[in-house]
C-alpha positions as CSV (number, residue, x, y, z in Angstrom):
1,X,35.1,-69.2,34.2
2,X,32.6,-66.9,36.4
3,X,30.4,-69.2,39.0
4,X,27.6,-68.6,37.4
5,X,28.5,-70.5,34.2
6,X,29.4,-73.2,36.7
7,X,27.1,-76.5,36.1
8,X,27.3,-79.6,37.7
9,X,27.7,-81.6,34.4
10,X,31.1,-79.3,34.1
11,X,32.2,-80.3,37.6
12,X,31.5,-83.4,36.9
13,X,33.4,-83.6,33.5
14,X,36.6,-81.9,35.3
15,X,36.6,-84.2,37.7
16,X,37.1,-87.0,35.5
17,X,39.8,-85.1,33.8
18,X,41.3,-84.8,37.6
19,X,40.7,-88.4,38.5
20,X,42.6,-89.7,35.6
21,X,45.2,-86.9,36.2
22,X,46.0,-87.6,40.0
23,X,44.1,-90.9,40.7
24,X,41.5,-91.1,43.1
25,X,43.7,-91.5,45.9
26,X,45.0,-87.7,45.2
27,X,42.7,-85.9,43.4
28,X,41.1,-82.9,45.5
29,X,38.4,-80.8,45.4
30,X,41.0,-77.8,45.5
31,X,42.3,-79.8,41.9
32,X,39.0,-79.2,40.2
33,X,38.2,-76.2,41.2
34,X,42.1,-75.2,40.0
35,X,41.0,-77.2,36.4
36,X,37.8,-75.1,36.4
37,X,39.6,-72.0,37.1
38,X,37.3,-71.3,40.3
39,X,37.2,-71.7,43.8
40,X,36.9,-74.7,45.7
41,X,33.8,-73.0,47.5
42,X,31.8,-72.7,44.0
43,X,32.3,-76.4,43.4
44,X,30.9,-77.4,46.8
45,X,28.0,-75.4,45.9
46,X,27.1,-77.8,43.4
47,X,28.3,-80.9,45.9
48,X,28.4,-80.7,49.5
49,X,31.2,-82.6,50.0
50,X,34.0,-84.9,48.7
51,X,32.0,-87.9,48.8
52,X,29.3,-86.8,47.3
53,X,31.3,-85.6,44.0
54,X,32.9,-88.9,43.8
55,X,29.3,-90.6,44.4
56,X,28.0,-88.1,41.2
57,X,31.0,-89.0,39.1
58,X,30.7,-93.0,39.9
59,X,27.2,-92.6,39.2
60,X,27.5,-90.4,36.1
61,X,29.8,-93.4,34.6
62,X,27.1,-96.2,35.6
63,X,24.8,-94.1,34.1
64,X,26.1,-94.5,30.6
65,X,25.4,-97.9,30.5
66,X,21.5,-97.4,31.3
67,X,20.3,-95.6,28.2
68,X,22.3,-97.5,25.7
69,X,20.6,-100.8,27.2
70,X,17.3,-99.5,27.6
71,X,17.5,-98.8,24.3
72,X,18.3,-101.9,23.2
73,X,15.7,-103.5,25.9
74,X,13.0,-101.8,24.7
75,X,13.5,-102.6,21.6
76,X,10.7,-104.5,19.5
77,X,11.3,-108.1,18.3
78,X,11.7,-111.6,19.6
79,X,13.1,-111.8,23.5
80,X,15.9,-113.8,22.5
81,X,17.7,-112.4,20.6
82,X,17.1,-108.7,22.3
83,X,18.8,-110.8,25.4
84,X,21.7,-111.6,23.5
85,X,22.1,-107.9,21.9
86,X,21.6,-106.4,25.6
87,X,24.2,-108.9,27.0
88,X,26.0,-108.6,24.1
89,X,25.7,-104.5,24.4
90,X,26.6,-104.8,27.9
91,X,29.6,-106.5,27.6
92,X,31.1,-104.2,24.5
93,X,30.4,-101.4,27.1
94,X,32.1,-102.4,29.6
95,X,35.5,-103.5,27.6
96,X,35.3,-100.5,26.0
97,X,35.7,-99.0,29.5
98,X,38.0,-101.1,30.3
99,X,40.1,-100.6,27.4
100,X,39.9,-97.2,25.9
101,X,40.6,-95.4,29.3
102,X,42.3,-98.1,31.6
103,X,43.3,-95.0,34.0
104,X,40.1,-93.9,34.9
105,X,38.7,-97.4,34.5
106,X,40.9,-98.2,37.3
107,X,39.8,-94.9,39.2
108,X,36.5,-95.9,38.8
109,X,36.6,-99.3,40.2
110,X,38.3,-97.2,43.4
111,X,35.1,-94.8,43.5
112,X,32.5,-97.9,43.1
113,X,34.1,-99.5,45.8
114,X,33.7,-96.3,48.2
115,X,29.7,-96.0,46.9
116,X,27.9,-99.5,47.5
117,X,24.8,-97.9,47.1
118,X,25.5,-96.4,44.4
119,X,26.7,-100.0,42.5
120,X,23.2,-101.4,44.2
121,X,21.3,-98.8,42.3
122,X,23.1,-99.8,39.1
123,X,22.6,-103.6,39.7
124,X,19.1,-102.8,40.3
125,X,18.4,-101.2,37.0
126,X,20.2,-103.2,35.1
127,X,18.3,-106.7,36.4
128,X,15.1,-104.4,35.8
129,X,15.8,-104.3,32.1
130,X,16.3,-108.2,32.1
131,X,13.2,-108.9,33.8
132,X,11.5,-106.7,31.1
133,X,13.2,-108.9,28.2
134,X,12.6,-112.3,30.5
135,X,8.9,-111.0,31.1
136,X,7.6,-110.3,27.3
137,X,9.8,-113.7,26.6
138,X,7.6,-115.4,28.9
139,X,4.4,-114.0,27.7
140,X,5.1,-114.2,24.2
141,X,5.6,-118.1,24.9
142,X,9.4,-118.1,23.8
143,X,10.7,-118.7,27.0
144,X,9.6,-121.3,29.7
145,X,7.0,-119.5,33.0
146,X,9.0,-118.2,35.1
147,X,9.9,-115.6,38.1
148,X,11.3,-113.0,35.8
149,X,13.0,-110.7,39.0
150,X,14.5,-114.6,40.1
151,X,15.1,-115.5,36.3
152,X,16.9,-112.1,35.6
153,X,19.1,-112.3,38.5
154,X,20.8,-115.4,38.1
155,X,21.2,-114.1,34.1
156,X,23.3,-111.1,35.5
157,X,25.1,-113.6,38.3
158,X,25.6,-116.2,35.1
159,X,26.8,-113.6,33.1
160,X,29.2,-112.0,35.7
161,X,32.3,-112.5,34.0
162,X,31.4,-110.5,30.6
163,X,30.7,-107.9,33.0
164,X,31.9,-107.7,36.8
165,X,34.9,-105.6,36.5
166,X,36.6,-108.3,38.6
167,X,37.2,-110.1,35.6
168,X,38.4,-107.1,32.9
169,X,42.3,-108.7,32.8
170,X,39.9,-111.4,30.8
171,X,37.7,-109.7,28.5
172,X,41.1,-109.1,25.5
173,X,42.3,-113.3,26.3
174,X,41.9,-115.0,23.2
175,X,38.5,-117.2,23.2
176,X,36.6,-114.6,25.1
177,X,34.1,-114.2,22.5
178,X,33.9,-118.0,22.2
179,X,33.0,-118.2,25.8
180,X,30.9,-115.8,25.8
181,X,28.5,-116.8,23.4
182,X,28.8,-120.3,25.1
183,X,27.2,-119.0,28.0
184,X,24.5,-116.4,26.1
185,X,23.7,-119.7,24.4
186,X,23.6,-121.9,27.3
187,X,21.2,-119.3,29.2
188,X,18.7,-119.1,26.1
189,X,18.5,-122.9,26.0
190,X,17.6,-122.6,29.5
191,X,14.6,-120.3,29.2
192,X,13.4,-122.2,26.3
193,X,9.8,-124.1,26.7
């Protein structure tokens, strides 16, 4: 493929192909550059360094999660049950990772490791989108006053286990489903007037 055809969504998509090839722990820039059929020197073009493909592929994959819950964030309706669709979106997404590609799922929980900031951004937006659903909740009068930021944190901290990757060895067990909408219900009862 000629350089100029080169685009960092293309890098980026190689890569992946790379990291679930090699690993993270031996996957090289010299590998997708070799999958891309150019030189190493054309991919650094697009990213300066090692480092800062990994950071664009760990943040590429957090990424994917944003618009699909913003979507259903945004949506128009009562704030309970939007919070239960966004948790409820939020956790398909992130078996689904877990499960379809357990390779690069694995890879990926390497890469997040190595990018902090990157996982910080990600937290970030995604307690941003539950302070939007807590806020309108709040001034509709379906859920109790309340610090939304505050409120929406300790939803994502509560919620941890149908999403922290730390637990993905849980989310096939058998009752997984019952437990989670235990807790979805258990946090709607708590931000009830």
């Amino acid at each position: 493929m000629p350089a100029e055809t080169l685009t960092p969504e293309r890098i980026l998509e190689a890569t992946e192909e790379v990291l679930r090839r090699y690993g993270p722990a031996k996957a090289t820039v010299v590998d997708v550059a070799r999958a891309l059929g150019v030189s190493h020197g054309s991919v650094y073009r697009h990213f300066g360094s090692k480092a800062a493909l990994r950071e664009a592929v760990t943040d590429r994959w957090l990424d994917q999660s944003h618009a699909e819950l913003s979507a259903v964030a945004a949506t128009k309706g009562p704030a309970g049950p939007r919070l239960h669709a966004w948790l409820a979106a939020l956790f398909a997404s992130k078996r689904r990772k877990a499960g379809d590609d357990p390779e690069l799922f694995a890879t990926y929980m390497v890469l997040v490791g190595e990018n902090s900031t990157t996982v910080d951004r990600h937290v970030e937006t995604m307690i941003g989108q539950l302070s939007g659903i807590v806020t309108e909740g709040v001034d509709r009068g379906e859920f109790a006053p309340c610090d939304a930021p505050s409120t929406a944190r300790a939803i994502w901290d509560a919620t941890g286990r149908f999403h922290d990757p730390a637990y993905a060895a849980e989310w096939s067990a058998p009752g997984i489903d019952a437990a989670f909408e235990a807790v979805c219900e258990l946090v709607l009862r708590g931000l009830r007037p």
